[in-house]
BALUM-684369 format. One line per 3 residues: number of its first residue (from 1); their letters; for each residue x, y, z of N, C-alpha, C. Coordinates in pm, whole numbers, always signed. Layout:
NUM) A) X,Y,Z,X,Y,Z,X,Y,Z ~ ...
% end
This chain:
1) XXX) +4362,+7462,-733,+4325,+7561,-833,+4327,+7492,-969 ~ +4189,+7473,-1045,+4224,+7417,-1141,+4255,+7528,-1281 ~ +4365,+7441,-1362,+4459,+7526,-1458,+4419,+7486,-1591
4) XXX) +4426,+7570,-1639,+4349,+7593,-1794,+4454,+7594,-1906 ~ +4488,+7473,-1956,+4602,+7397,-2054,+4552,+7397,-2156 ~ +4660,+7400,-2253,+4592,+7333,-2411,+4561,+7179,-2410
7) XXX) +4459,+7115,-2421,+4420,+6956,-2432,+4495,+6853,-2434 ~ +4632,+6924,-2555,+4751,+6802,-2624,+4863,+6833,-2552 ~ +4913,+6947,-2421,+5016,+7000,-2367,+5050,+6803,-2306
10) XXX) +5129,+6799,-2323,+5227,+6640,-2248,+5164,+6638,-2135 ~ +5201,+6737,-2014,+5170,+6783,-1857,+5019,+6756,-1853 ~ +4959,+6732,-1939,+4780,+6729,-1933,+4775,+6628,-1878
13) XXX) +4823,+6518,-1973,+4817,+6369,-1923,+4877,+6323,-1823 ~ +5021,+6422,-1793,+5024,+6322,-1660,+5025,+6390,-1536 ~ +4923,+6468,-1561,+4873,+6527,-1385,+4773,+6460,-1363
16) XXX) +4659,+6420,-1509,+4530,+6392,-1468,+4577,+6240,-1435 ~ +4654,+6162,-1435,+4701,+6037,-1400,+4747,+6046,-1275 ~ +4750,+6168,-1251,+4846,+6179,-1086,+4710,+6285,-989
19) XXX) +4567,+6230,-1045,+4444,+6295,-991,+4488,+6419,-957 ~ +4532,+6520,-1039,+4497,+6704,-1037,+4439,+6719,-1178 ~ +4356,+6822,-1069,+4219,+6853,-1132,+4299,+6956,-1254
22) XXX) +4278,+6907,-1390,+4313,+6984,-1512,+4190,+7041,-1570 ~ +4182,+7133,-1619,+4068,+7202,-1684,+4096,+7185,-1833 ~ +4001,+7182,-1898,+4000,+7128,-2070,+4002,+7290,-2078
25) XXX) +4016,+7319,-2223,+4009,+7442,-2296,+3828,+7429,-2312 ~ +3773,+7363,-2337,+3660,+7335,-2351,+3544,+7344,-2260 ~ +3575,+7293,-2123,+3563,+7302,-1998,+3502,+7472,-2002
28) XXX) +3634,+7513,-1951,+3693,+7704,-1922,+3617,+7772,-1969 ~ +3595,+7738,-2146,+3510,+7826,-2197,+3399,+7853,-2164 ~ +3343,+7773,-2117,+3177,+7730,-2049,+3153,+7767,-1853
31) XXX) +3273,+7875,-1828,+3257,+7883,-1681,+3261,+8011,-1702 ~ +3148,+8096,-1642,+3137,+8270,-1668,+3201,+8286,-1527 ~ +3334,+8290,-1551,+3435,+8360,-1458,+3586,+8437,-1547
34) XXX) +3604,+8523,-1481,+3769,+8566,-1512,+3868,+8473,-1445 ~ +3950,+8414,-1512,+4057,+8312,-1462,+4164,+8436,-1437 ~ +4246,+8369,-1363,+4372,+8410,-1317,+4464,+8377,-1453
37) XXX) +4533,+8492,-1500,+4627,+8473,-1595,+4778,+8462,-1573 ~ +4822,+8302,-1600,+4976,+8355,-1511,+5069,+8328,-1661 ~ +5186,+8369,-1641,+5253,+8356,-1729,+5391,+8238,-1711
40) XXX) +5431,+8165,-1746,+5522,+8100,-1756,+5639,+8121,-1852 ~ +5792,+8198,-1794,+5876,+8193,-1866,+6013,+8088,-1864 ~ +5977,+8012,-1926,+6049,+7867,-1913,+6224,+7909,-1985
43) XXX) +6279,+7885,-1946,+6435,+7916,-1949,+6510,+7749,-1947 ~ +6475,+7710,-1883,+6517,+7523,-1918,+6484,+7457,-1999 ~ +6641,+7385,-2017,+6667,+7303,-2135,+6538,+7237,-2141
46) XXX) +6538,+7137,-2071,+6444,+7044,-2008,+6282,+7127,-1998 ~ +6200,+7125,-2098,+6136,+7255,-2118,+5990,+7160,-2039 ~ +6016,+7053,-2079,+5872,+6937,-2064,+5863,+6905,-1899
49) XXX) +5979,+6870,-1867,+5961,+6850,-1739,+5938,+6931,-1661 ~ +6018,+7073,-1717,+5996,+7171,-1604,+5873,+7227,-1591 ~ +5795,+7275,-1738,+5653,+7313,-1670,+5560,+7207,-1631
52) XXX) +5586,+7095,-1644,+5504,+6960,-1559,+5524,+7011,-1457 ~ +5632,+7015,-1379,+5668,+7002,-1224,+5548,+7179,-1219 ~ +5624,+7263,-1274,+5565,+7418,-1193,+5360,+7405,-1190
55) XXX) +5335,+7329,-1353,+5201,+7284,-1322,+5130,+7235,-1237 ~ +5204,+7160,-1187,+5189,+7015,-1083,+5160,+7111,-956 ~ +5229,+7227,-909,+5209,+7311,-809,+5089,+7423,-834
58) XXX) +5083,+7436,-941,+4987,+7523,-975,+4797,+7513,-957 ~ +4843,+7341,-939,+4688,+7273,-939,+4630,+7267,-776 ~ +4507,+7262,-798,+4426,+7196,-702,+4370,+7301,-565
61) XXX) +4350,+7419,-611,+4293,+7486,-522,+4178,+7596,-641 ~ +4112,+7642,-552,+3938,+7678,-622,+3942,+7801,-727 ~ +4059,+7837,-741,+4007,+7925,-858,+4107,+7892,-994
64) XXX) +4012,+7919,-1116,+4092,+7916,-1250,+4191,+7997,-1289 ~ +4313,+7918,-1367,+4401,+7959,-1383,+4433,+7958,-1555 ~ +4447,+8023,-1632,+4489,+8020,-1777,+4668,+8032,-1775
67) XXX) +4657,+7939,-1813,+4824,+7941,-1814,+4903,+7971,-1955 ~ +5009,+8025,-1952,+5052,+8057,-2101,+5222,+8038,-2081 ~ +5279,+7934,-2178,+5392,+7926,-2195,+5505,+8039,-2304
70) XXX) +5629,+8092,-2210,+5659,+8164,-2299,+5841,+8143,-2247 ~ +5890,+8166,-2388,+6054,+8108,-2481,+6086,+8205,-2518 ~ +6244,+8244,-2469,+6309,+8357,-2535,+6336,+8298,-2745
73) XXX) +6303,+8443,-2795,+6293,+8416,-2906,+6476,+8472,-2942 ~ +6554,+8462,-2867,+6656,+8528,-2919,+6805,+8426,-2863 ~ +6703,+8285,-2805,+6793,+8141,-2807,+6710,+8043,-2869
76) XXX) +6742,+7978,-2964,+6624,+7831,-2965,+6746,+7700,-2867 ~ +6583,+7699,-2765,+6657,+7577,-2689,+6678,+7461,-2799 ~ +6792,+7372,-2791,+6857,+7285,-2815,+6783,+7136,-2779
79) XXX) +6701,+7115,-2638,+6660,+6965,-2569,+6541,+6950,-2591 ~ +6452,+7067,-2677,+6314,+7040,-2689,+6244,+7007,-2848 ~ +6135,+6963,-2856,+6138,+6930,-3043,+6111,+7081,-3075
82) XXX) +6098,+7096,-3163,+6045,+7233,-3239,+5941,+7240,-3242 ~ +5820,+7096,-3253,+5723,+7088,-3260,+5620,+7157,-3111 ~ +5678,+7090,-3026,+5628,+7162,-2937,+5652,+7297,-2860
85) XXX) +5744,+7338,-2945,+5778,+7469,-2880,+5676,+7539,-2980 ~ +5614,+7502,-3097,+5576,+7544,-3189,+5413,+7600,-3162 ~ +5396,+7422,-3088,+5224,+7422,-3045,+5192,+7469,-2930
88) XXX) +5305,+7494,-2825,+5235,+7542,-2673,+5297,+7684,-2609 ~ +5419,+7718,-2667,+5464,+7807,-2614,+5502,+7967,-2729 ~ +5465,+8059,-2658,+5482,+8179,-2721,+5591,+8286,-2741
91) XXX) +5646,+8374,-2780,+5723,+8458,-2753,+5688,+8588,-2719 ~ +5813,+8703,-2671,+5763,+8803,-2622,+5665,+8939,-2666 ~ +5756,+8898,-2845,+5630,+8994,-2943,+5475,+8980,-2927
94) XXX) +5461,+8836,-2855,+5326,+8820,-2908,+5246,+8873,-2774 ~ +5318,+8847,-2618,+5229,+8925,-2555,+5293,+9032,-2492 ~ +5365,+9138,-2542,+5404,+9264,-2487,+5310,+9331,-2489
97) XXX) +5194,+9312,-2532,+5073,+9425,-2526,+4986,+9387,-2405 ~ +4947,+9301,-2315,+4904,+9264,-2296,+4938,+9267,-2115 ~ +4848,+9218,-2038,+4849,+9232,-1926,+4856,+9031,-1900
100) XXX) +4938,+9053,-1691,+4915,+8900,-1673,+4863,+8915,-1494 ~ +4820,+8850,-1448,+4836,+8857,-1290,+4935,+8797,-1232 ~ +4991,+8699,-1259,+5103,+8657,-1206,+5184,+8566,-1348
103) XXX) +5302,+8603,-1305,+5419,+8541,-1389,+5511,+8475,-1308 ~ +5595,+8370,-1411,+5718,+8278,-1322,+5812,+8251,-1424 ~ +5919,+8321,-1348,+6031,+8290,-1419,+6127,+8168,-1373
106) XXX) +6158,+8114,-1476,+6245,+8017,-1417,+6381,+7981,-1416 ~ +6453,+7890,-1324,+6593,+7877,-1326,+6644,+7873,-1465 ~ +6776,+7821,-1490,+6860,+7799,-1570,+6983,+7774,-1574
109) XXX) +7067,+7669,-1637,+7207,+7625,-1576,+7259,+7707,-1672 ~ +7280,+7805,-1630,+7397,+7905,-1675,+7479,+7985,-1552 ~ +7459,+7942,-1396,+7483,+8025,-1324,+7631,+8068,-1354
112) XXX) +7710,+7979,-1391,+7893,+8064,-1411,+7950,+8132,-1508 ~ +7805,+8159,-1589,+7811,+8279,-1720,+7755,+8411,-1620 ~ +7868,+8492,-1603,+7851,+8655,-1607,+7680,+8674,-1683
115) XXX) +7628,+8731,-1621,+7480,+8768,-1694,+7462,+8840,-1813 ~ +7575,+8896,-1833,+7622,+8972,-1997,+7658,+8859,-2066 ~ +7680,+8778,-2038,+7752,+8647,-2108,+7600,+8590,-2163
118) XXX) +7513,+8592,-2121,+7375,+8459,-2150,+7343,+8532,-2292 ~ +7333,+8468,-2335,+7254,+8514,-2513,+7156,+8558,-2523 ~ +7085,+8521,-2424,+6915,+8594,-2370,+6896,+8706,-2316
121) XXX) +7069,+8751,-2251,+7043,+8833,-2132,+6946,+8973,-2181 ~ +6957,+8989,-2290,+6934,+9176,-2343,+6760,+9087,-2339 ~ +6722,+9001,-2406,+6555,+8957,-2428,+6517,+8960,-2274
124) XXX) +6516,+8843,-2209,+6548,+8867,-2073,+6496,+8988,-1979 ~ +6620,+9085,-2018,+6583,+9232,-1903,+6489,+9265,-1964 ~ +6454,+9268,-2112,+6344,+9355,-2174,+6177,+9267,-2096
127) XXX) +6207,+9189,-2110,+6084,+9122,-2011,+6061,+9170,-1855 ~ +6185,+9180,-1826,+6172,+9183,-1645,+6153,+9349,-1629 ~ +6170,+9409,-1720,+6124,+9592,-1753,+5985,+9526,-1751
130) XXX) +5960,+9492,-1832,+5828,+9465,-1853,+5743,+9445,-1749 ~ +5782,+9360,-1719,+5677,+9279,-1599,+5664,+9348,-1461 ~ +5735,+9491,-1437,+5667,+9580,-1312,+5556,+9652,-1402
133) XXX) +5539,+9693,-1538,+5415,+9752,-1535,+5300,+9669,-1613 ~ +5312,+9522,-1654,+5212,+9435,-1705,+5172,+9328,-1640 ~ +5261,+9299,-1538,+5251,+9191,-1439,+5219,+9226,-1271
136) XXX) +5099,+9147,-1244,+5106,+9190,-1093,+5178,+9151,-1046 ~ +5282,+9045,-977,+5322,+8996,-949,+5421,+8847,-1019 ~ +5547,+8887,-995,+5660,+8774,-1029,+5698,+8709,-969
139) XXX) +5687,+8532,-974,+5804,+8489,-904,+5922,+8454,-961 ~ +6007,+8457,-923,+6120,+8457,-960,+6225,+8298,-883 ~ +6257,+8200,-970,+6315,+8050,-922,+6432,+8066,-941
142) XXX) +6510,+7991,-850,+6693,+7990,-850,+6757,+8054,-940 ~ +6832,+8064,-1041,+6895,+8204,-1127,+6813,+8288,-1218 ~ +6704,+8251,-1199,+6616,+8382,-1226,+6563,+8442,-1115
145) XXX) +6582,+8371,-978,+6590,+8452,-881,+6728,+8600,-896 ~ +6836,+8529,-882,+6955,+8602,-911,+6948,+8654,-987 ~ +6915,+8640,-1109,+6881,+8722,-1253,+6785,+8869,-1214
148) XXX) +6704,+8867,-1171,+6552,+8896,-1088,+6629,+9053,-1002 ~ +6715,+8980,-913,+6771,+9028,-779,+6869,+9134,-837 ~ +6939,+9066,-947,+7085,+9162,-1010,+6958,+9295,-1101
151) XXX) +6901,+9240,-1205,+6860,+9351,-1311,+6771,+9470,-1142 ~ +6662,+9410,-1129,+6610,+9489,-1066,+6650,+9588,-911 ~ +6790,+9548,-855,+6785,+9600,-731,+6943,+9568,-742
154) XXX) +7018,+9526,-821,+7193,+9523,-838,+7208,+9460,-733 ~ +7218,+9333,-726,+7260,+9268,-617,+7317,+9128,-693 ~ +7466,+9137,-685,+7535,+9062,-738,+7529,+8896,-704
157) XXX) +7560,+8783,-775,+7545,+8655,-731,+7663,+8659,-727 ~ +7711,+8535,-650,+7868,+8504,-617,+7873,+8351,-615 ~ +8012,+8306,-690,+8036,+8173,-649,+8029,+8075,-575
160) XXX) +8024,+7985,-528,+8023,+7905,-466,+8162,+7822,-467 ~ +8228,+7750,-383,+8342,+7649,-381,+8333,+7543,-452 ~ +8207,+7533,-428,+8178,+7403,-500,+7971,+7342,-494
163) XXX) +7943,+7332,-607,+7769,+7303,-634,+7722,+7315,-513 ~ +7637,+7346,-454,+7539,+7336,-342,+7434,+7244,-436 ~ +7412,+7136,-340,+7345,+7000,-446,+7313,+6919,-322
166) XXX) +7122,+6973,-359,+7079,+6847,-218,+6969,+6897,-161 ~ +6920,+6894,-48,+6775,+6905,+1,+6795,+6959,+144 ~ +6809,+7077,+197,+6820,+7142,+316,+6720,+7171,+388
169) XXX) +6769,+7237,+515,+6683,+7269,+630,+6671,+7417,+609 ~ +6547,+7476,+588,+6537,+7620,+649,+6443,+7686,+729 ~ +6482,+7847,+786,+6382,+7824,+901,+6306,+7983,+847
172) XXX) +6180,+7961,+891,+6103,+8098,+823,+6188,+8212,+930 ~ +6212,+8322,+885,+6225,+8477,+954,+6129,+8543,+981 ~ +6010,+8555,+889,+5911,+8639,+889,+5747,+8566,+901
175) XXX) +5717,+8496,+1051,+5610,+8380,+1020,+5518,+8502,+950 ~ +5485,+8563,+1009,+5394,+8699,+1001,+5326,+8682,+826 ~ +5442,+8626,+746,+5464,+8656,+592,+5339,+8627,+518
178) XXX) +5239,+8574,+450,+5127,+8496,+421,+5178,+8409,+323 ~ +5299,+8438,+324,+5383,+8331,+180,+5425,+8248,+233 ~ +5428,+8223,+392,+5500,+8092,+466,+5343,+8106,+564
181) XXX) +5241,+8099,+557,+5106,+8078,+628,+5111,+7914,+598 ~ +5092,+7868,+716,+5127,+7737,+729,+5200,+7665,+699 ~ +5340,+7718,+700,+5486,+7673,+710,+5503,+7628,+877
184) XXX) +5582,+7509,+856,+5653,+7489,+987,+5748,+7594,+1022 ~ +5787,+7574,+1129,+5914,+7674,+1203,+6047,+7614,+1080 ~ +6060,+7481,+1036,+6171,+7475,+971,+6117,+7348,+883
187) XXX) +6151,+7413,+748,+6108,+7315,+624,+6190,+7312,+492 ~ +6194,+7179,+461,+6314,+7149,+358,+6251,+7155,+202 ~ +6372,+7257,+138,+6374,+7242,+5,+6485,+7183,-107
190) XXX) +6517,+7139,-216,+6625,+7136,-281,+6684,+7262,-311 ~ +6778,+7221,-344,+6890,+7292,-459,+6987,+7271,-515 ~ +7024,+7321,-646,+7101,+7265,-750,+7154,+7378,-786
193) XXX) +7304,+7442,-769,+7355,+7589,-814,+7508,+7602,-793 ~ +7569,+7647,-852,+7711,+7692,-854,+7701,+7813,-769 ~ +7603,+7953,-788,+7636,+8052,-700,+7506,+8079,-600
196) XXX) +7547,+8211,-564,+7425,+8230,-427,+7454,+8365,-427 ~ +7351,+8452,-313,+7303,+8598,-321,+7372,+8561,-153 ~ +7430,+8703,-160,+7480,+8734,+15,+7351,+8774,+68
199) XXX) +7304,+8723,+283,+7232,+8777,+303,+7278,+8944,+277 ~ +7378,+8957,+360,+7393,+9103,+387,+7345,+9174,+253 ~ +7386,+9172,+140,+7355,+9254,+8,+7182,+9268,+14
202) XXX) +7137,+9115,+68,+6948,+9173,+95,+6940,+9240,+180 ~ +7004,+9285,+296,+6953,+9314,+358,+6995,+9452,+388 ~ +7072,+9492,+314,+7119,+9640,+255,+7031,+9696,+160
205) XXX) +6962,+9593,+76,+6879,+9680,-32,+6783,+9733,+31 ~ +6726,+9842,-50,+6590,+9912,-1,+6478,+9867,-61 ~ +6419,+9834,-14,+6295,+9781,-29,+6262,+9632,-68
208) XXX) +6355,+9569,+3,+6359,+9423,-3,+6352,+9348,+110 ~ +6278,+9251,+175,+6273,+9173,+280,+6314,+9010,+228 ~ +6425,+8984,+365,+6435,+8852,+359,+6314,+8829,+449
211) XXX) +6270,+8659,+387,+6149,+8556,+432,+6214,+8473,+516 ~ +6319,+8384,+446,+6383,+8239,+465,+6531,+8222,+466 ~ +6569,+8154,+530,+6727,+8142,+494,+6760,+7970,+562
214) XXX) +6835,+7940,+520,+6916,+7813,+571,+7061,+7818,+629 ~ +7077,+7774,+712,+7273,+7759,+793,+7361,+7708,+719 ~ +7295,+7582,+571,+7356,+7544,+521,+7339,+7592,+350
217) XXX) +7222,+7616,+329,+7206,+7697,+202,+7197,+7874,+171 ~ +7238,+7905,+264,+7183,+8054,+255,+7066,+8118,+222 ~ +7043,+8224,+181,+6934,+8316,+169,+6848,+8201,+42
220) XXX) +6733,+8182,+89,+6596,+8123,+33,+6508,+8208,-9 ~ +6434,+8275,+45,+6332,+8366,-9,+6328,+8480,-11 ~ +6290,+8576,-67,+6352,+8723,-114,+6211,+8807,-181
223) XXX) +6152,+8920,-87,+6065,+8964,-133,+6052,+9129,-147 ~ +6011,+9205,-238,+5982,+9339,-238,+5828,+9372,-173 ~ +5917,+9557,-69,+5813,+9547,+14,+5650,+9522,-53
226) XXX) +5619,+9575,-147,+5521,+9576,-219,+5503,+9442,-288 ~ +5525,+9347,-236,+5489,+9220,-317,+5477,+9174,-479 ~ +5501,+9289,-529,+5507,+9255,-674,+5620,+9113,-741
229) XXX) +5716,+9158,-658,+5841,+9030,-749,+5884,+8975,-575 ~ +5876,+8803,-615,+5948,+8752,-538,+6032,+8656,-583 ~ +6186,+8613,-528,+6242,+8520,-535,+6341,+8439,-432
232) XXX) +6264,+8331,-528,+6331,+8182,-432,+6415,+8115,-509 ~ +6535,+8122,-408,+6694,+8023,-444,+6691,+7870,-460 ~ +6601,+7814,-419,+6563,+7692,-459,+6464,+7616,-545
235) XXX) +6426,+7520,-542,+6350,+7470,-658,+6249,+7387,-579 ~ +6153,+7439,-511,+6024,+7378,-438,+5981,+7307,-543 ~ +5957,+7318,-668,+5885,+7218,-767,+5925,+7099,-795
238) XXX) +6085,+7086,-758,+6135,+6952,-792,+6078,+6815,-768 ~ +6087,+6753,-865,+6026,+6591,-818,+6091,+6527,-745 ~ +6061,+6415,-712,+6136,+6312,-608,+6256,+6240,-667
241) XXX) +6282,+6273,-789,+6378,+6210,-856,+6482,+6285,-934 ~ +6424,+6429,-920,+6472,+6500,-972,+6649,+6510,-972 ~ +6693,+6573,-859,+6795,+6576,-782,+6898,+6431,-803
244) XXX) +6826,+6271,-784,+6900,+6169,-880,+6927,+6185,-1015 ~ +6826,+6199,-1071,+6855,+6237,-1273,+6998,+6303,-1249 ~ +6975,+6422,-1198,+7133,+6548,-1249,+7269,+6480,-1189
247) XXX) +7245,+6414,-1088,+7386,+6349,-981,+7431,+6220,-1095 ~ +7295,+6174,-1160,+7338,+6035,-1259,+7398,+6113,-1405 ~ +7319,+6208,-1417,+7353,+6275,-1519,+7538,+6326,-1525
250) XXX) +7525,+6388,-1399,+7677,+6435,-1372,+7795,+6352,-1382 ~ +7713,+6212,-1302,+7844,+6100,-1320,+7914,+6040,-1457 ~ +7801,+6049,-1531,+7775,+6008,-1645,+7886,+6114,-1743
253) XXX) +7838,+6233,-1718,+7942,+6331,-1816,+8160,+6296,-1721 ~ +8102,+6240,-1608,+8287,+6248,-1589,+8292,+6339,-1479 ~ +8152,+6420,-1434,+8244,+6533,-1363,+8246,+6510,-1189
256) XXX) +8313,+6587,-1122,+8324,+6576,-1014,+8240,+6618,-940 ~ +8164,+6523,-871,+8023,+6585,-832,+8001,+6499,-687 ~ +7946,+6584,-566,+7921,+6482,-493,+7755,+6445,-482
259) XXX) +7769,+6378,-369,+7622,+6314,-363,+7523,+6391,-330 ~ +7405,+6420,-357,+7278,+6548,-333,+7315,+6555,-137 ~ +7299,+6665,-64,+7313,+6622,+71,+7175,+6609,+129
262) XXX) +7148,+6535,+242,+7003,+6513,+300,+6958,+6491,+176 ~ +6961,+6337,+109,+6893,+6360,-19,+6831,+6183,-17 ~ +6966,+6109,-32,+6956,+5979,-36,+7002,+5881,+78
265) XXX) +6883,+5800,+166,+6922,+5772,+314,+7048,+5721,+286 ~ +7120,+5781,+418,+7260,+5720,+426,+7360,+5710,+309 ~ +7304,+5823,+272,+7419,+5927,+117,+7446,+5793,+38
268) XXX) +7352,+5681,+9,+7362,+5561,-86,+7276,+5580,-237 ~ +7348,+5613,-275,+7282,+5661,-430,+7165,+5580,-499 ~ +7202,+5419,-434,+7139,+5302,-462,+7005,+5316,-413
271) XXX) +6978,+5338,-320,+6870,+5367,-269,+6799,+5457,-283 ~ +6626,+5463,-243,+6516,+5589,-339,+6489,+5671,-218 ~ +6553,+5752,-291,+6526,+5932,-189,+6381,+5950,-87
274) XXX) +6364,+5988,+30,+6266,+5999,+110,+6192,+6148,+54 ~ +6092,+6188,+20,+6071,+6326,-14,+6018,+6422,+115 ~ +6115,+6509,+183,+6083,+6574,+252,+6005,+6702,+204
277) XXX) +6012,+6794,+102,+6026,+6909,+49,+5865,+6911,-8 ~ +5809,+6838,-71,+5639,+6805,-120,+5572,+6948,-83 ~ +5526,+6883,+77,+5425,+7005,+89,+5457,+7116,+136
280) XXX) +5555,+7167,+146,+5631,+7278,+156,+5632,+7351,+41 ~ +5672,+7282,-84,+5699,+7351,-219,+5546,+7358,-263 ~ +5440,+7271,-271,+5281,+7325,-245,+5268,+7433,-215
283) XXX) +5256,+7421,-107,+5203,+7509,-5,+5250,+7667,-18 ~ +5396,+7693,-91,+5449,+7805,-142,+5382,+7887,-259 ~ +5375,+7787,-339,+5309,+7807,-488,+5183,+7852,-428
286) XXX) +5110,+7773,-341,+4959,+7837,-316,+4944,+7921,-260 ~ +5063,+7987,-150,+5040,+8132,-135,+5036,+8221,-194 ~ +5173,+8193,-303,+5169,+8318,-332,+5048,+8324,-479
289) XXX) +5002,+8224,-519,+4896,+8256,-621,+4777,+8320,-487 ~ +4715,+8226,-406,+4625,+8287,-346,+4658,+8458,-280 ~ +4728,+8480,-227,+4768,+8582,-89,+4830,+8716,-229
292) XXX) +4887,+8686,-275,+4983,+8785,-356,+4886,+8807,-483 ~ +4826,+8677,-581,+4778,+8708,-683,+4613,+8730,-704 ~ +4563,+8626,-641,+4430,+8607,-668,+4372,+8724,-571
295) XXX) +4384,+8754,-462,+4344,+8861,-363,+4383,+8983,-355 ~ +4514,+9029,-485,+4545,+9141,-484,+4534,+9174,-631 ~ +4517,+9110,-713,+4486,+9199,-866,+4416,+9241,-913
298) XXX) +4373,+9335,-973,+4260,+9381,-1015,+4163,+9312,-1093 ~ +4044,+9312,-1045,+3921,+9244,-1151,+3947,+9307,-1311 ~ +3957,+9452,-1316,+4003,+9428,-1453,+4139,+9416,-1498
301) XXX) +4167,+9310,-1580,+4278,+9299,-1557,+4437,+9417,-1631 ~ +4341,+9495,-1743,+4385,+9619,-1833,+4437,+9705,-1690 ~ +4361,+9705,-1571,+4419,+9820,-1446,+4566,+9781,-1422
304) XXX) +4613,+9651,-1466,+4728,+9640,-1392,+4817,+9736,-1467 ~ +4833,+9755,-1565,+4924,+9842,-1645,+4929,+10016,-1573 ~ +4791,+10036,-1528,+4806,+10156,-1415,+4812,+10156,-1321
307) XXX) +4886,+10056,-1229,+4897,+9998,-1131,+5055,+10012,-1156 ~ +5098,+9942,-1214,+5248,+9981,-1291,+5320,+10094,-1293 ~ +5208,+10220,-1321,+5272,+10349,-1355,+5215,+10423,-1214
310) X) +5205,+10406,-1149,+5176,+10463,-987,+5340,+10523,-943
% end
């Protein structure tokens, strides 16, 4: 799907170096079609890498995508210049009027702040109000999964003993799903998190289906019957190096951290990670834009807001 960037976005240059098909602003203008409008709400420090990676998934299948970056205006991240938060990404004043077909929210290392605790949290819910009657469809990534799961359906996150950090096995529940349409019976993703969602609490809520789960990571994918919001406990977008950076990163601050699991052959740090997780974390992203967004939103896109109030 090719994605419709600003020219000077960083991620421009290095997808088209990594052959995905990027669309110029220039390009777009000159194609008499309606693009798919998704929204990107970036919550990580790490603001550059992360929409590279979610871009990187976003590309390479047949229909246009306009993409729009958007920053709580009620934290200024700390790891990014100003400059570019300046030139590519928006806040919520500017499109609360407005309609999207699909949106993505993303993680954030705050999982052992109480959700009243995040500085964002009140901006935040006012978005995720938002986005059942302006958004067709949400996905929702690791604690904005939880974030996602708690505001909309009260389903509490819970601690962990200790980081879940590493690259697991999970097995689909629901092949039937079109969000695992050409998923293996069992396929590996990362994860990086202090807490986690009980199955049982999903599977008590009303109107929620588990997809995915792991023996060793727990509940993975998490969907409402109506497909509007989904979320996933892991991070399908991650790079191949990703998961090293934070373990070097960790060692580096002092803390007690172990090694990513199923990550680095023969748990040797020294050595370069095998990437199991690739076309799995693809192949996710392209369902649910194709199956959930592109095949279920309205041509005009103003209907979604009465689509909302149904």
């Amino acid at each position: 799907m090719p994605i419709k960037i600003p020219d000077a976005l960083p991620a421009t240059a290095i997808l088209e170096s990594e052959n995905i098909f990027v669309m110029t602003e220039y390009r777009a203008l000159h194609q008499d079609i309606r693009p798919l409008k998704v929204l990107i709400l970036n919550l990580m420090p790490t603001k550059i890498v992360t929409e590279t990676q979610i871009l990187r998934k976003l590309s390479n299948t047949p229909v246009q995508i306009q993409v729009e970056l958007l920053r709580t205006a009620s934290y200024q991240s700390q790891h990014t210049d100003e400059d570019h938060l300046a030139s590519f990404y928006t806040t919520f004043d500017q499109v609360r009027d407005r309609n999207f077909d699909g949106m993505i929210i993303t993680g954030a290392p705050v999982e052992n702040l109480e959700f009243n605790q995040v500085d964002y949290w009140p901006e935040l819910c006012e978005i995720m109000a938002w986005s059942r009657t302006h958004v067709h469809s949400t996905l929702h990534i690791c604690w904005g999964a939880q974030a996602g799961l708690y505001f909309h359906h009260g389903i509490e996150k819970r601690s962990l003993p200790r980081k879940l950090f590493g690259v697991y096995e999970h097995r689909v529940l629901k092949p039937s799903s079109p969000l695992f349409r050409g998923f293996d019976d069992v396929f590996c993703a990362p994860h990086s998190r202090y807490t986690e969602v009980w199955e049982k609490d999903i599977r008590a809520a009303p109107g929620l289906e588990l997809l995915a789960t792991s023996s060793e990571a727990g509940v993975y994918a998490v969907k409402t019957e109506d497909s509007s919001q989904f979320f996933i406990m892991g991070h399908p977008e991650y790079d191949p190096d990703t998961l090293a950076r934070e373990y070097r990163r960790d060692i580096d601050k002092g803390l007690d951290i172990a090694v990513p699991a199923h990550y680095f052959p023969e748990d040797d740090p020294a050595r370069v990670p095998v990437v199991r997780w690739r076309s799995a974390g693809q192949l996710l992203y392209t369902n649910w834009l194709n199956y959930y967004v592109y095949q279920e939103t309205p041509f005009r896109i103003e209907d979604i807001s009465k689509l909302g109030d149904l």
